[in-house]
N, C-alpha and C positions, 0 to 999 in steps of 0.2 A: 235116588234112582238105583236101581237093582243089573247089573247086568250079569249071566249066566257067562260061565268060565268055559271055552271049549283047551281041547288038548293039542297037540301040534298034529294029530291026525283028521284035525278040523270037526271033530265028536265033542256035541256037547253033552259037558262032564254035571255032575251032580252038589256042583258047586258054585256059588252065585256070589256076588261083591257087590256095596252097597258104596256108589261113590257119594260126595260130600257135597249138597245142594248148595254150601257158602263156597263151594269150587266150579262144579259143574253144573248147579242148577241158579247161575246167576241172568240176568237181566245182559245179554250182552251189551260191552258199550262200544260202536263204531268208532268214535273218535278215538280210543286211546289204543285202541289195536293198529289204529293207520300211523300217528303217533310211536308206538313201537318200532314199529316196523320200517316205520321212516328212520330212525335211529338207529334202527340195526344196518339197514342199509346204507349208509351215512357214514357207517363207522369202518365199516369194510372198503372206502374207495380212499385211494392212493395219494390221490393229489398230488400228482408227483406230475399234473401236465404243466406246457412251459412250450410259449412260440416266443421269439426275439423281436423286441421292438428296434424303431430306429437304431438307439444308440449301439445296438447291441451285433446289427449285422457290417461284416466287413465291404467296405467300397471305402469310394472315394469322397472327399466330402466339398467337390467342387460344382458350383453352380451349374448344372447343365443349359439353363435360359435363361434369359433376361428375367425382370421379375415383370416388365409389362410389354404390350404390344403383339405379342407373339398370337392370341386369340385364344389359348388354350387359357388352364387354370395352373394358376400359379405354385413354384415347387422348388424345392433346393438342388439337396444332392444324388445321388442315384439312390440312396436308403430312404426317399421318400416314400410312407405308406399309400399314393395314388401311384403309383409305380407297380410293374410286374416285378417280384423280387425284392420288392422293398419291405420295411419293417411294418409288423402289425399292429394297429393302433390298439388299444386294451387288451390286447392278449391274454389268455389264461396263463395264473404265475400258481406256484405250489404253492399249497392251501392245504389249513386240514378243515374237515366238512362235521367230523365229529358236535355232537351238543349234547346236554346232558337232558334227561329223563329221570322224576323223581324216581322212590323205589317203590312207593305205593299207587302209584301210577303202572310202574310195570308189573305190578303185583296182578292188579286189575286186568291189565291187558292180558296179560296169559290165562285167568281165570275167565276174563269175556273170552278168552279164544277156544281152549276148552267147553267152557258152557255151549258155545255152538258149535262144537261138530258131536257134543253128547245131544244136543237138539236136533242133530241131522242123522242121528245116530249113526254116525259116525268113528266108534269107539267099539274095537275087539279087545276082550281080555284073554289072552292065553296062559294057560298053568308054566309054572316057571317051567326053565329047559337049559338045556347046553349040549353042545359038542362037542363030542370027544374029540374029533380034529377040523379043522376051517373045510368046511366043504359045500360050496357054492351050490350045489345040486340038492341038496337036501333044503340048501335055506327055500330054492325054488320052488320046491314039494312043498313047503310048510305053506308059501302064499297059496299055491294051489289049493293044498286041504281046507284054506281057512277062505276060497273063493274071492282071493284077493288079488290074482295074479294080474299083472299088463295097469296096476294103479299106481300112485303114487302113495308112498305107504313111508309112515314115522313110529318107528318099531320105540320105544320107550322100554329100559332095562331098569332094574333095583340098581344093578350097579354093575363096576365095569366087568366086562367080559369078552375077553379078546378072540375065542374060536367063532363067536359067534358077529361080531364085527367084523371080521374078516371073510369072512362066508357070504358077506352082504356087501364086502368094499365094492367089487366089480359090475354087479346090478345097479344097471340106472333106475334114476327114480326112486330109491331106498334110503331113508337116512338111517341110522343107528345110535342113540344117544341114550345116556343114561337119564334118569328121571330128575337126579338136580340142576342138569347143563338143559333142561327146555325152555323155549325161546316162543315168544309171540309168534316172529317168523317160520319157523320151524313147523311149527303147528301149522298156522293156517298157509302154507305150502306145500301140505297135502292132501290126499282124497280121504283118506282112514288113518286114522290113530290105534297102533295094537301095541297094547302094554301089556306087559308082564302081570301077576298076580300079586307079587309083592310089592311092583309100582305103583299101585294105588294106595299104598300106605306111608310109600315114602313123597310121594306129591302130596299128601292131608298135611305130615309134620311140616314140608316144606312151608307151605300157606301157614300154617299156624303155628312157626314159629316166632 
């Protein structure tokens, strides 16, 4: 697949990039992208909830009723869980939720994620760039020129570049990563994908390393 390179003044330039069909032009696979994705999100939570069972809340640990005749249902001490205030029966206890995911598995899943937003065409290339200082308003201009403003957008860098990650920290909706840190999620958590010029050659060695 061929896409033409525009410039940060949203002109397309006279130069075109040929991305890599065993990258972008595969067969997406739905399972291993939900897979992924379940993973990444898996790995990001805390597990750090936690309610107190019986033994764990203070009271007293004396019989409040008889254990028969009364008509109700039967109960100990006031930390009984039929009790307002009492202990909770299976409570969630801190857990890690993490699991592991092969690597050719997540190879795939970011190559099925890719292949569909280059199928949805989905995919800006812009000529390399930078900023001579972080300035938020220009980054703004740049989604204007390239008619991508008010989206949710995953800018893709060759590599790190801090005036222009900062320029983008404060815009919602923007993420900013370099081309080896791409994620299944990542991807398909946005509307357009706009890479760099030389990020297309550093996402080919990636895969086919």
């Amino acid at each position: 697949m061929e896409l033409s390179v525009y410039n940060i003044k949203g002109e397309v330039t006279d130069k075109k990039v040929t991305l890599d069909d065993s990258i972008f032009g595969i067969e997406p696979n739905d399972h291993v992208i939900w897979l992924d994705v379940k993973q990444y999100m898996a790995n990001r939570r805390q597990g750090t909830h936690k309610s107190k069972e019986r033994s764990e809340i203070a009271g007293s640990t004396r019989k409040l009723i008889r254990q028969k005749g009364s008509g109700g249902a039967r109960r100990g001490d006031i930390k009984s869980p039929v009790l307002v205030g009492g202990g909770r029966v299976f409570g969630p206890k801190p857990r890690d939720y993490s699991f592991k995911v092969n690597k050719k598995v997540k190879a795939l899943a970011r190559k099925s994620a890719l292949s569909l937003k280059a199928k949805n065409n989905a995919i800006v290339v812009v000529e390399d760039f930078t900023f001579d200082t972080p300035k938020t308003k220009q980054f703004v201009e740049l989604t204007k020129n390239l008619q991508l403003a008010d989206k949710k957008l995953l800018f893709i860098l060759p590599n790190q570049n801090k005036n222009v990650y900062l320029s983008a920290r404060n815009l919602g909706g923007i993420n900013v990563v370099t081309a080896s840190d791409i994620n299944t999620y990542k991807i398909m958590d946005c509307a357009s994908l706009v890479m760099m010029e030389s990020s297309v050659a550093v996402i080919d060695n990636l895969f086919k390393a």
